[in-house]
PAVEXDO-868276 format. One line per 4 residues: number of its first residue (from 1); for each residue x, z, y of C-alpha. Coordinates in steps of 0.1 Angstrom, whole numbers, plus 2048, in hexadecimal, padded with zeros to 3 digits. Example, Ala and Ser with C-alpha at 12.3 -4.5 7.8 and 13.67 -1.06 7.14 Angstrom:
<atoms>
1	87B:84E:7D3 ~ 889:847:7F5
</atoms>
This chain:
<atoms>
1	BEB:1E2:8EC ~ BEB:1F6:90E ~ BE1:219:910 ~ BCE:227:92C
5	BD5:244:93E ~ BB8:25C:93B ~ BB0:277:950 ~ BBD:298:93D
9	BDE:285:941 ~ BDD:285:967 ~ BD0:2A8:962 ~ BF0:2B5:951
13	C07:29C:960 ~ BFC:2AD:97E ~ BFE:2D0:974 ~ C1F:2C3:963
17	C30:2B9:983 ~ C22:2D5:997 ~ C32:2ED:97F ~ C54:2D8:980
21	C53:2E1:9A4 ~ C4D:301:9A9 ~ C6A:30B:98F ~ C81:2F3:9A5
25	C79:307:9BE ~ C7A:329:9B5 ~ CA0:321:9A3 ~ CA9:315:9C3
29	C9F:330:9D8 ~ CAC:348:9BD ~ CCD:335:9BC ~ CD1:330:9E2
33	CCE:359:9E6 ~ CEE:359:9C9 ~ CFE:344:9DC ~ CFB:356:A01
37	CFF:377:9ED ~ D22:36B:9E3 ~ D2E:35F:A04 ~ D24:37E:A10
41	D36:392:9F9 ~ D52:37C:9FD ~ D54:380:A24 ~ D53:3A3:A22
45	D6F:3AB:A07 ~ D85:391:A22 ~ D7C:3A6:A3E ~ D7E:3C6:A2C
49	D60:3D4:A3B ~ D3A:3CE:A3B ~ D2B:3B1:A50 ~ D18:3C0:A70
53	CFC:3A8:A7B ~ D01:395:AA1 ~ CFA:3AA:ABC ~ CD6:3A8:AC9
57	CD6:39A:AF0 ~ CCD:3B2:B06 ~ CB2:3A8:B25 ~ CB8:3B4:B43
61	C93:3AF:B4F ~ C82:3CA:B3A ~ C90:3E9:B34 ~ C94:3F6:B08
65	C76:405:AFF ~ C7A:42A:AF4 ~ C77:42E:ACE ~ C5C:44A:ACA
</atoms>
């Protein structure tokens, strides 16, 4: 005796799996920003001092713009 898959099944298999995935990826977005937060905490209490960003380059062809 086989049983047939209807279409409200596809419906919230869909919705199902869509869900699924979305949650994956908010937790790993959430958890990736945990994770860089810590490194970042843990580079500065090594270097005793706040990181600064890079230096931007500077172009020698145009000139800064004045800030107004």
């Amino acid at each position: 005796m086989g049983t047939s898959l209807t279409p409200e099944f596809w419906k919230m298999f869909t919705v199902l799996l869509l869900g699924a995935a979305m949650v994956t990826f908010a937790l790993t977005a959430a958890l990736d920003t945990v994770y860089v937060r810590m490194q970042l905490r843990r580079a500065r209490r090594q270097r005793g001092q706040a990181p600064t960003p890079p230096p931007r380059p500077q172009s020698s062809a145009h000139p800064p713009l004045a800030r107004l």
